[in-house]
N, C-alpha and C positions, 0 to 999 in steps of 0.2 A: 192455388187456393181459390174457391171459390167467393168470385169477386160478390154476390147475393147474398151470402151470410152474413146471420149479423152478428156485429163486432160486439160478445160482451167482455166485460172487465170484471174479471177474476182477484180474489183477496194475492197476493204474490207472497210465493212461501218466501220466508225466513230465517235463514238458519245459520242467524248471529247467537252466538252462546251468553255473552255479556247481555245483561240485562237493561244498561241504560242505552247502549247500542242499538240492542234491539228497538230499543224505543224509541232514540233518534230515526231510526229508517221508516219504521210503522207508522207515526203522526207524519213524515213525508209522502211517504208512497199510497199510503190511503184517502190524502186529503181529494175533495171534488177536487178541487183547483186541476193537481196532478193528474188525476184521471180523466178529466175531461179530456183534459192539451195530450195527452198520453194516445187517446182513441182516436183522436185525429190524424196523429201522424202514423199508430196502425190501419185508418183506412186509407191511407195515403198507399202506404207499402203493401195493403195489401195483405194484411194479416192478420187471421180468424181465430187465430188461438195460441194461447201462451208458447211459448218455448220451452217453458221449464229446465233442464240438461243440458239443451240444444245449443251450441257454443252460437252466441248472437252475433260474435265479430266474423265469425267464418264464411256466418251466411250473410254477412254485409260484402264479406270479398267477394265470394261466388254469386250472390245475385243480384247486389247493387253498382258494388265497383266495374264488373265486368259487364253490366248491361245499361248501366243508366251513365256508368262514368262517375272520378272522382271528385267534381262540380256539385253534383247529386247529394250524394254521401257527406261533402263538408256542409251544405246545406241543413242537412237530417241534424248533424251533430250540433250545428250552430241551433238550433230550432228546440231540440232536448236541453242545451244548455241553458236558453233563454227561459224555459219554465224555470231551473235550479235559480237562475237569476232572479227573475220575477218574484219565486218566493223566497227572496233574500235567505238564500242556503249558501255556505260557504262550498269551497271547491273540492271539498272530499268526499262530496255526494255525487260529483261528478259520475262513477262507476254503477252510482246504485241507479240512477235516474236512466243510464244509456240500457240495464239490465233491465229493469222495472218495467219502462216502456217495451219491450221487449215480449216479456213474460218470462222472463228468465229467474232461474231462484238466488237470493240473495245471500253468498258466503259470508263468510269470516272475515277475511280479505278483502272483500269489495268495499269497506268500509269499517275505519279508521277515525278514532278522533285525533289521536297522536302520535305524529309517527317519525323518526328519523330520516332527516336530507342531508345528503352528501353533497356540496355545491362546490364540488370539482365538478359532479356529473348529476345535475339539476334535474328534478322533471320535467317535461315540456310549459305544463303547467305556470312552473313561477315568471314565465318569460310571456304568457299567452292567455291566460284566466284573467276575468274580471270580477269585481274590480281588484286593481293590484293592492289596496289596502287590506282586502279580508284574510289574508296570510300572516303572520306573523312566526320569529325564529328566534329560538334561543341560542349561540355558536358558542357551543364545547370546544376547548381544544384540553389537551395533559394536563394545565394547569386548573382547569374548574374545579370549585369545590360544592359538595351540595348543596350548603346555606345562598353561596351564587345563585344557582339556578330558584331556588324558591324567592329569592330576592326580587328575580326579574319575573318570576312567576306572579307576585305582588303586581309590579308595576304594570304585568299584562292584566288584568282583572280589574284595577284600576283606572288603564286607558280603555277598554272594550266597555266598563260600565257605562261610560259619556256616550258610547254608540246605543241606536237604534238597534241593532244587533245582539242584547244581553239575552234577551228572554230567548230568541231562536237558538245559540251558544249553551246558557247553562240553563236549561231546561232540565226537569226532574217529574221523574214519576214514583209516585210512590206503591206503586202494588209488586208483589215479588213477582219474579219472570212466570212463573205459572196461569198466577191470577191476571196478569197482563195480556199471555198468549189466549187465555180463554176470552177477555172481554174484546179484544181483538174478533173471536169469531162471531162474539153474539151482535160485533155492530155490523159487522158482514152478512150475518140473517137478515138485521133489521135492514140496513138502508142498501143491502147490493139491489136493490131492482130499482130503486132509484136513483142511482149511481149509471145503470144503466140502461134509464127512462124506460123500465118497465112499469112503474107503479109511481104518481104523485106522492104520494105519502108514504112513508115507512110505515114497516110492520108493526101491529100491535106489541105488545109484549107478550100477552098471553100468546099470542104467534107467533113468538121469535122464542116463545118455552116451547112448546107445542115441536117445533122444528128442531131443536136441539135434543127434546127426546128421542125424537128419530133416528138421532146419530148414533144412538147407543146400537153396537152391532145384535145384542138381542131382539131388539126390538126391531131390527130390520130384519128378523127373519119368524117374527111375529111372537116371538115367546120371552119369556119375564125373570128377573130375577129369584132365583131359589130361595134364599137369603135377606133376611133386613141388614146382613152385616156385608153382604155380596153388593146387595143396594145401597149400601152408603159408600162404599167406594169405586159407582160406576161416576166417573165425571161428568157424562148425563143425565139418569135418572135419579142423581142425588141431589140435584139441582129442583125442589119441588117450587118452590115459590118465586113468580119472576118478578119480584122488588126490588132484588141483590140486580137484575140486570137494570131498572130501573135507575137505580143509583151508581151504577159503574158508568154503564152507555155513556152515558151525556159526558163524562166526565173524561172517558177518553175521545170521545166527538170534539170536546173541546179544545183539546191537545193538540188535533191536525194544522197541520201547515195554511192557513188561508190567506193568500193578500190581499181575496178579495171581501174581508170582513167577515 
């Protein structure tokens, strides 16, 4: 790759089907905080542009472990961790943050709010993540009944309210998965070149409308809706007034991960 290009940072698709999911990953992976510490350790490696597909562990074997050694490569992982740390994010992010910094797109699977552990055969995890407090386990065996488990379910929600830790936990957004993946792209018009130090300031709004009509594939090949009823269900051009971004923007800006205030 060529080591003179410069490293921009790209929105990272997503392609968690849940909706609150989604949203747990998106106020992560978007915040400055993350893409700052994200850019640094791709111009460390050396790397000009997403991966997207591109399996990130394979290429950690073939061109970190076999050339730099595996000193290198636990360094890299300690280093990705430390961001997930920093922003007081528990250990099931662990997958989206090693992908994210990457450029790689983020499954179904790579992130988990709940999930079953078998501790005959543990993840590495509950013996090596820090801190060892932000895990917690409900153990099933034949005899549980469901009123059990909601019981302890109480008493976890409970002991997590006394942490610092609630708001990053049970976090909530309210707009449906749609209206969320959209206001996701309009804060990526406005502040990606800030994001990465192309522009001081974010885009106007009428700028960040103006751009978004663009997307409409009509209008990239310079002709127009047929139709006022064709026009109100292009997801771009139906979009006339930019106050609805106005009033979304901020609200999902707000949402991102930041420790640094």
């Amino acid at each position: 790759m060529n080591k003179n290009k410069r490293i921009d940072f790209e929105p990272i698709k997503i392609k968690i089907k849940d909706r609150k999911l989604f949203a747990d990953v998106a106020f992560a992976i978007d915040s400055p905080f993350f893409i700052r510490r994200a850019k640094q350790i791709r111009e460390k490696l050396n790397i000009s542009e997403p991966f997207r597909k591109k399996d990130c562990y394979l290429w950690i074997a073939k061109n970190l472990i076999k050339k730099k050694g595996k000193k290198f490569v636990k360094e890299i992982y300690e280093e990705i961790d430390n961001i997930r740390f920093e922003m007081n994010l528990t250990v099931n992010y662990e997958c989206v943050f090693l992908k994210a910094v990457f450029g790689c797109d983020i499954e179904d699977l790579d992130y988990e709010s709940t999930y079953l552990i078998n501790f005959q055969d543990p993840p590495a995890y509950i013996c090596y993540s820090r801190p060892k407090s932000e895990l917690y386990a409900i153990v099933l065996t034949p005899q549980t009944q469901e009123k059990d488990v909601e019981k302890l379910y109480k008493k976890y929600k409970e002991t997590i309210a006394k942490s610092l830790r609630k708001e990053e936990i049970f976090d909530n957004f309210d707009f449906g998965k749609g209206k969320l993946k959209r206001t996701r792209k309009w804060y990526w018009i406005r502040y990606g070149d800030v994001l990465n130090g192309k522009l001081k300031k974010p885009k106007t709004y009428p700028k960040t409308l103006e751009e978004w009509w663009v997307k409409c594939p009509l209008n990239k090949i310079g002709e127009t809706h047929k139709t006022d009823r064709e026009l109100k269900k292009c997801p771009y051009c139906s979009i006339t007034d930019w106050n609805i971004m106005e009033t979304l923007v901020p609200i999902y800006k707000k949402r991102l991960k930041n420790p640094e205030g």
